[in-house]
N, C-alpha and C positions, 0 to 999 in steps of 0.2 A: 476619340474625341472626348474630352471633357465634358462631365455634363452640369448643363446650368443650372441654376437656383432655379429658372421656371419649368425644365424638365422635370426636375424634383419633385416642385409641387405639384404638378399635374401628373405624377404617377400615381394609381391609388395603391400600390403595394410596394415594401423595398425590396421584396424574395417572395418568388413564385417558383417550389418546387413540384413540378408537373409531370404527371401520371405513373408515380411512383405505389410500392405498397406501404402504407401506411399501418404501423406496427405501432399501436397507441401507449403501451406500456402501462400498461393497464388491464393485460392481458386479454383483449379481446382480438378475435381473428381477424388478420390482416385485410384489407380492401385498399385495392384500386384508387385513387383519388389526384386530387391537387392539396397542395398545402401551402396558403400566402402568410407572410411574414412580413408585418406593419410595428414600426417603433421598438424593436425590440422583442415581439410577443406574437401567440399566434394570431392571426385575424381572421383565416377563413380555412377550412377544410373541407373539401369535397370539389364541384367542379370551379376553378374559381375565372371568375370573366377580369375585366379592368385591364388597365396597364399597368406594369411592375418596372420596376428601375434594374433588375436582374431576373434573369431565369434560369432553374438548371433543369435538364431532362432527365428524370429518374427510371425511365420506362426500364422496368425488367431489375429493378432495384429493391430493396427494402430500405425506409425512411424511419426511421426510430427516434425517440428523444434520444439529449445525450447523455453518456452515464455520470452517473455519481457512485462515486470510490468515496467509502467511509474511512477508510483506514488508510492514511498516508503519511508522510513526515517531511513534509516540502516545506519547514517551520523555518528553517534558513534559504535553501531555494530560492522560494519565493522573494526573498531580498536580496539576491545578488545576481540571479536571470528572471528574464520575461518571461522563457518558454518553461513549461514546468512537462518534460521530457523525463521518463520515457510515458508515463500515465494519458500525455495529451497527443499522443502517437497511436493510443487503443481506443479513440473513439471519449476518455474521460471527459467531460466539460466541466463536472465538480469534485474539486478535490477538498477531502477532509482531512485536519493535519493535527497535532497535536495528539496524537493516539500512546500508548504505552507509558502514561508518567513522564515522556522526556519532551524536554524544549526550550527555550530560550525567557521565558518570560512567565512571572515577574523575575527580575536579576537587578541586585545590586553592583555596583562596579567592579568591588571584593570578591564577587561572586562567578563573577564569568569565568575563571578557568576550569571551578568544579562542574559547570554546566556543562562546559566544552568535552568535559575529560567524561562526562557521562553518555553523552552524543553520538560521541568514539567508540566506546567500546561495546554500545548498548545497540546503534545503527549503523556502525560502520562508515560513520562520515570523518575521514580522516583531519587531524588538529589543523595543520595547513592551512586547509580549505576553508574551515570556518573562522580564523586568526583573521585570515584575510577576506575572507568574503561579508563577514556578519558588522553591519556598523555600528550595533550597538547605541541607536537614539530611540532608547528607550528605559526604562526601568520599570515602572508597574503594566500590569498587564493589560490595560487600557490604551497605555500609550505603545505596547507594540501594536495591538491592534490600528493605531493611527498611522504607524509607520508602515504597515501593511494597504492600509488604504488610501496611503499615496502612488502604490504601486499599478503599473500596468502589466495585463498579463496574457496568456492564450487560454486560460482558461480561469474559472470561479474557482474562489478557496473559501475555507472559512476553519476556525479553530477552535481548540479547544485548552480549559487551562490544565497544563502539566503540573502532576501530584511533586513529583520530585523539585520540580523548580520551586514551585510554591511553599514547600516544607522548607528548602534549604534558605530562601528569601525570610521566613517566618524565625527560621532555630539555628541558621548559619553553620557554625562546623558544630554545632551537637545532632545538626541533621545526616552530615556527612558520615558521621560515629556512632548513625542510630542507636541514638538516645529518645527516649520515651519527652513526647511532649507535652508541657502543664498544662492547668490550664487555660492562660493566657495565651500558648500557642495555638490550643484549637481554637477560640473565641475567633483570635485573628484569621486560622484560615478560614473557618466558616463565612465570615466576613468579606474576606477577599474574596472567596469562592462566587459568593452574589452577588460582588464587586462587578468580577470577570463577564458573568453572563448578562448581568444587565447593560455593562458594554458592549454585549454582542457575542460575547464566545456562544458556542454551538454545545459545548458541557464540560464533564470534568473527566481526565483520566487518570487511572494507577495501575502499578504492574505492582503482580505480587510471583512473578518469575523468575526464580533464582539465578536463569540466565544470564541475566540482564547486570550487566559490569561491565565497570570500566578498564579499559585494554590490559589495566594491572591487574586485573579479576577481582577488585573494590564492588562491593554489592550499591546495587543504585539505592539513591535514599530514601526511594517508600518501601524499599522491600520487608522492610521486617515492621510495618506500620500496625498495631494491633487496631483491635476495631473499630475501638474510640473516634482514634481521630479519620477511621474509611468513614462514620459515619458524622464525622463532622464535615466533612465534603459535602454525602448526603443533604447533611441539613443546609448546606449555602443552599444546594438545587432547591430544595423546599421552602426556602425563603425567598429567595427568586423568581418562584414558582414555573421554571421553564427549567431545558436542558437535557443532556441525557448523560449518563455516569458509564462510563467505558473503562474496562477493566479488563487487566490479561491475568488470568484466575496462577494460580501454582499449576503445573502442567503432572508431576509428578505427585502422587497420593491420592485419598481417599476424595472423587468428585463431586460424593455424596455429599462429604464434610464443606466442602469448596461451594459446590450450588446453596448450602444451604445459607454460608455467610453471604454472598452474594445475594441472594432472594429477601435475607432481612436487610440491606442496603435500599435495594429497591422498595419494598416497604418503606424502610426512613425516607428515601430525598423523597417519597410520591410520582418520579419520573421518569421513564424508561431506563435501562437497563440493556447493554451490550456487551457482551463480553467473545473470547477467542475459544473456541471448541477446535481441537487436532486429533487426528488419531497419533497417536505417539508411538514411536520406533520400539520402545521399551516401555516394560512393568505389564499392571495389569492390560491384556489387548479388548478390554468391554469398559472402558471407564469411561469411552465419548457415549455409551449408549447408554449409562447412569446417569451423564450428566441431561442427554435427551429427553431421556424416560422425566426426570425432575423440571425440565423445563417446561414438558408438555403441561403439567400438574399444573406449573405456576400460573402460565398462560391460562390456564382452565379456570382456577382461581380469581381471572381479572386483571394480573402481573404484565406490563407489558416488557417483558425482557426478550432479548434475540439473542441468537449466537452466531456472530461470524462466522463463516467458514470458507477455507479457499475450494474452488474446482479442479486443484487437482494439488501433485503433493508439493510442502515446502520445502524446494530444493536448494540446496548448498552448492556455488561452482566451484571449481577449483582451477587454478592455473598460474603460471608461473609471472604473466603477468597480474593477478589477481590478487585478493588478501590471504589467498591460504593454497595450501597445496600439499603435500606429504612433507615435501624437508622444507616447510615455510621456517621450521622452528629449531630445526637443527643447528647447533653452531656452527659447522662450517658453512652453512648457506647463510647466515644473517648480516654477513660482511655484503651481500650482493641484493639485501631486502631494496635498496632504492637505485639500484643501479639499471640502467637501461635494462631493455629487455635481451638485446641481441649481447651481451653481455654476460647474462644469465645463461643464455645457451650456448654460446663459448666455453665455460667455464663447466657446464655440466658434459660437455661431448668430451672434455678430459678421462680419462680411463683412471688414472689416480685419484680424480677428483670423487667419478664417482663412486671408486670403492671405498672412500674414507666418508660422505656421503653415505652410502647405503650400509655402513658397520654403523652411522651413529643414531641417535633417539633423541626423539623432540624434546626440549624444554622449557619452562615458560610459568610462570608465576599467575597465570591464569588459570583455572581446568578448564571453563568453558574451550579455550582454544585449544589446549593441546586435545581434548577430547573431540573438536572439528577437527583437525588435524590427521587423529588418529579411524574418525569415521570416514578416510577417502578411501580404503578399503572398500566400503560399500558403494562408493561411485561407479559410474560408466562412463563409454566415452559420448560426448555429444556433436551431434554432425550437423552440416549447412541445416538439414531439417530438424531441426531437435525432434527427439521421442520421449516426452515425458512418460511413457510407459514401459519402460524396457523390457526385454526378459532377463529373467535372474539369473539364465546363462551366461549371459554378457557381463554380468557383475564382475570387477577388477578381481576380487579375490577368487571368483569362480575362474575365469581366464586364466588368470596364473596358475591355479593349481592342475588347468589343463595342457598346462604349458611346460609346469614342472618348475616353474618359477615364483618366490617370494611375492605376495603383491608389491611390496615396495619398488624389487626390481621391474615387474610387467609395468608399476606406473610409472615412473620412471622414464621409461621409451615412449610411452603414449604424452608424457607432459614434450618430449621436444618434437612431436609433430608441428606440420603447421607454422615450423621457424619458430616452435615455443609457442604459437598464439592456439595452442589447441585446450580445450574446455572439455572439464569431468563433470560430468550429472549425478549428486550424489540426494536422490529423492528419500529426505527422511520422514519428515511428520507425513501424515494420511498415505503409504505406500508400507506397508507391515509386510499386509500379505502379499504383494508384487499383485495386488490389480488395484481396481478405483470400486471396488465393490464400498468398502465407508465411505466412501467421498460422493459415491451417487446416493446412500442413505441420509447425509447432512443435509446436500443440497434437496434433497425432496422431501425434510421437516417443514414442517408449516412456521415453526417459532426458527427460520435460521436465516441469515442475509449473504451474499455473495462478500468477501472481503478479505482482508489481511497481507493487499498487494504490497504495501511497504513501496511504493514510489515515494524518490526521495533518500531513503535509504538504503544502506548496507550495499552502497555502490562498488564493492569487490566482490561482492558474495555471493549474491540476489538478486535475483531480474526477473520478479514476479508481477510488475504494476503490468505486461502484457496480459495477465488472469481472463480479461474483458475477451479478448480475440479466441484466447485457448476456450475461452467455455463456450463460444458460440462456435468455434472448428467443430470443437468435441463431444461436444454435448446434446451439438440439433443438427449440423451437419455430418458427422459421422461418427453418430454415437451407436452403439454398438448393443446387439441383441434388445435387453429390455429396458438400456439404460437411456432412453431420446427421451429429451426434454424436451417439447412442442418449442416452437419459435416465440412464441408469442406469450408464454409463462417463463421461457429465457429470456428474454427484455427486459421484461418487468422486473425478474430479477438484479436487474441489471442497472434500472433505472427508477421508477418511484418505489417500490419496496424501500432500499435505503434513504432515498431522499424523506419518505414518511418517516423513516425510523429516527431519522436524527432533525427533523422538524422542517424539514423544506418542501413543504407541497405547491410551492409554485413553477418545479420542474420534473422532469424524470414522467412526462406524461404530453401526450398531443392531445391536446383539446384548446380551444377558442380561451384565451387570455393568458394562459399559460407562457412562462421566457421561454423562448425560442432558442433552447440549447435543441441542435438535433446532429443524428447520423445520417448520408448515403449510402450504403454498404451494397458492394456486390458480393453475396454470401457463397457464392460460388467461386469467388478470384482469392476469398478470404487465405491466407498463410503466414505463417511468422517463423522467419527468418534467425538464426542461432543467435543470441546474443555474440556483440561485440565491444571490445575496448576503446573509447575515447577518452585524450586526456583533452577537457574543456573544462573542467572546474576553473574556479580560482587557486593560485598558484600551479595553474597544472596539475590540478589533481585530475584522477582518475574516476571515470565510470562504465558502468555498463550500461551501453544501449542497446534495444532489439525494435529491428523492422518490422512492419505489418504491410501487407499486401490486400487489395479488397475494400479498402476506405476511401469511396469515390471524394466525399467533401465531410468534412465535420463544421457546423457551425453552432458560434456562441454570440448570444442575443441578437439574434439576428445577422451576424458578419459571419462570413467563410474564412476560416482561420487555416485549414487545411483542405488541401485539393491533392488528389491521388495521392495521399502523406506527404507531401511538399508543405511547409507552413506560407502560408502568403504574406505574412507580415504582419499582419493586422492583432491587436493585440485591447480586446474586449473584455476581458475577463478581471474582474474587481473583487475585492473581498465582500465576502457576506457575511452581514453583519444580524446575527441574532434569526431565531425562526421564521419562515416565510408563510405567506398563506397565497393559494391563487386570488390573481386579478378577477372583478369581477366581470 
């Protein structure tokens, strides 16, 4: 039955979540309780009497806020779907977009294909998709944010202004050709930069990761950005007086050298500092604990800088449906890059095919890629359960060699399992030494925040915005020897640590006025399910998705958005605009 306008008002609550644990995110231990949700916000915790217009039974549950993911790239997403999947799948309620330098805004008209062609290569959001999904009613970065907040969603966003966009908006194709900018160019980005935030972005970002190119292997356009103008960004945040400056440092070299330009940025803008910390596959294997050792100093200093880190490593998949796989790059395979799938393994169960196949060698006007490419050697295989921890037995080129077989050839047969739909786990950054021994060191710094899920992006490659589910499976439910995270310092983790970090203390915590983003979790039903492929983008493009099991309800401001991970329709979730503070 419908209910009336005089039910309404005579309910004193619109959600009465009752006798659940209550996990404040705030790291204090769990109790027993009720927790009503009035207008949006919380209104009561402990035993709560009245009448509620809903109620759900959490007995035997934990009740958390809901999380806030700092690091995501839903900067197109968010304009062409409501649901911002897979991150509103793990429990996310606030997503942060705009990380690494790239994104859509500010963009001149001239401009949108270099943005596009940066997107591509840089996150893995194929041209297609964004051709046809992105509408393009906007030009300064103002007015995307406007465009954004006519959006409805399942979950809160909020953004940040990209280094790259903003340079090439500023210097056009002498941004693209990095060229050094005058000084008219910094004036103006300093400008825009305070422009941005007083509009509402959340802060600024740069990548200084050589990675980071476009599918031609074109380096993105802050990358070779000397100091000048990192620190004329700085100065917008310092004239704005708000914000926070996110950066993805150079991954390879001295971190000494790297922390310490980073630390005088922070310095310049006066306003927090985040940036990406990895253990890395290669070079020096102590350079995350230089950069540690230098962070601790700074924070000691008074610096309020953090470093992201994921919970467990960033892995690469591979598959034939996917963006990369051993003969992705091969000539004779690239006649079959966009061909069905069942197609693709027609063609490879040929016996001719695949000796002329496995005689040839990838090629490719990128290195990044053929260098992905070339590290599915170091893959495994990944099953209904995935095992982000393999053993190094199982590794493709271990296998083979005990097999008496080329890795190529052993991958090969493992890529047409599955009808071809079978996925390779190739765990590079934070997995050196084949355990999680750095990655339980990151996450138990005091200067470090849970992040770097990449929801959003790199939808052939990567399917990390699950991060949320894997560190509470792994970290407080079956964490192992001396590495348990208590439940209640994993939350907070999870939840206002980053929400403080990047200025939003009106969530990521349960207490009385607080937005009423929150979790039901049964920590015990908790599992996630192997990634899988769907093609639902626009134009049919491709992504990966992955299950979670254990998520009784997730609500945002108050509505249930999700019941047993089923989305219910309801679609609460708006942009946020500029720093928050709790309600009084």
């Amino acid at each position: 039955m419908r209910e009336t306008e005089r039910e309404r008002n005579m309910a004193d609550f619109d959600l009465v979540i009752r006798g659940g644990t209550i996990v404040d995110g705030l790291g204090n231990p769990g109790q027993v309780a009720d927790l009503a949700i009035r207008d949006g916000r919380i209104a009561a915790i402990g035993t709560v009497a009245g009448k509620s217009r809903e109620e759900i039974d959490a007995t035997g549950r934990i009740v958390t806020p809901g999380f806030v993911d700092v690091h995501t790239h839903y900067d197109g997403q968010a304009l062409w779907e409501s649901r911002l999947a897979p991150s509103s799948n793990h429990g996310v309620t606030t997503a942060v977009m705009g990380n690494c330098g790239v994104g859509f805004a500010p963009c001149k008209p001239d401009q949108r294909d270099m943005l596009v062609a940066v997107m591509e290569g840089v996150e893995d959001v194929p041209e297609v998709v964004m051709t046809e999904g992105l509408p393009w009613n906007w030009e300064t970065f103002p007015e995307y944010l406007d465009a954004l907040d006519a959006r409805e969603l399942d979950i809160d966003i909020a953004a940040q202004l990209p280094h790259s966009a903003l340079r090439v908006y500023v210097m056009g194709e002498r941004a693209a050709d990095h060229e050094p900018p005058n000084a008219d160019d910094l004036v103006q980005m300093r400008a825009l930069t305070t422009e941005a935030i007083r509009a509402g972005a959340l802060g600024v970002s740069t990548s200084r990761n050589l990675m980071h190119r476009t599918k031609a292997g074109e380096l993105a356009p802050s990358l070779h950005s000397e100091e000048d103008e990192l620190t004329a960004l700085a100065g917008g945040l310092r004239d704005a007086a708000d914000g926070v400056y996110q950066i993805i440092p150079r991954v390879m070299g001295p971190a000494k050298d790297e922390f310490a330009l980073m630390r005088r940025l922070a310095e310049a803008s006066g306003r927090p500092l985040s940036y990406s910390l990895l253990q890395m596959p290669a070079g020096d294997p102590d350079e995350w604990r230089v950069s540690l050792d230098a962070l601790a100093e700074a924070r000691k200093d008074g610096l309020p800088m953090h470093a992201q880190v994921a919970p467990r490593p960033v892995g690469m998949l591979y598959g034939l449906d996917l963006s990369f796989h051993p003969f992705a790059l091969h000539p004779s395979f690239r006649p079959l890059l966009d061909r069905p799938l069942a197609e693709k393994v027609a063609a490879m169960r040929d016996p001719a095919f695949r000796a002329r196949l496995l005689a040839e060698r990838p090629e490719d006007s990128n290195p990044v890629s053929l260098a992905t490419v070339k590290a599915c050697r170091f893959a495994y295989p990944m099953g209904e359960t995935p095992d982000y921890e393999p053993d190094l037995a199982d590794r493709i080129d271990n296998r083979a060699a005990a097999l008496g077989l080329t890795p190529e050839e052993y991958a090969y047969d493992l890529l047409l399992e599955q009808e071809g739909r079978a996925i390779l786990y190739q765990p590079g950054a934070n997995y050196r030494d084949g355990n999680f021994d750095a990655v339980h060191a990151m996450l138990s710094h005091p200067g470090t925040i849970v992040g770097l899920a990449d929801g959003g992006a790199h939808y052939g490659m990567i399917c990390d915005a699950s991060f949320p589910t894997f560190y509470l499976k792994r970290w407080v439910a079956n964490a192992k020897g001396d590495q348990h995270i208590p439940l209640e310092r994993a939350i907070a983790a999870l939840t206002s640590e980053p929400a403080d970090m990047i200025g939003l203390g009106d969530r990521g915590r349960l207490v009385l006025g607080a937005k009423a983003d929150l979790n039901i979790i049964d920590l015990d039903a908790l599992h996630l399910h192997a990634p899988t492929v769907v093609y639902d983008l626009p134009a049919g493009g491709r992504r990966l998705r992955q299950r979670a099991d254990g998520y009784v309800a997730t609500i945002v401001s108050g509505v249930v958005t999700y019941r047993g991970g089923t989305p219910t329709g309801a679609l609460p979730g708006r942009l946020v605009r500029g720093t928050q503070r709790l309600a009084a």
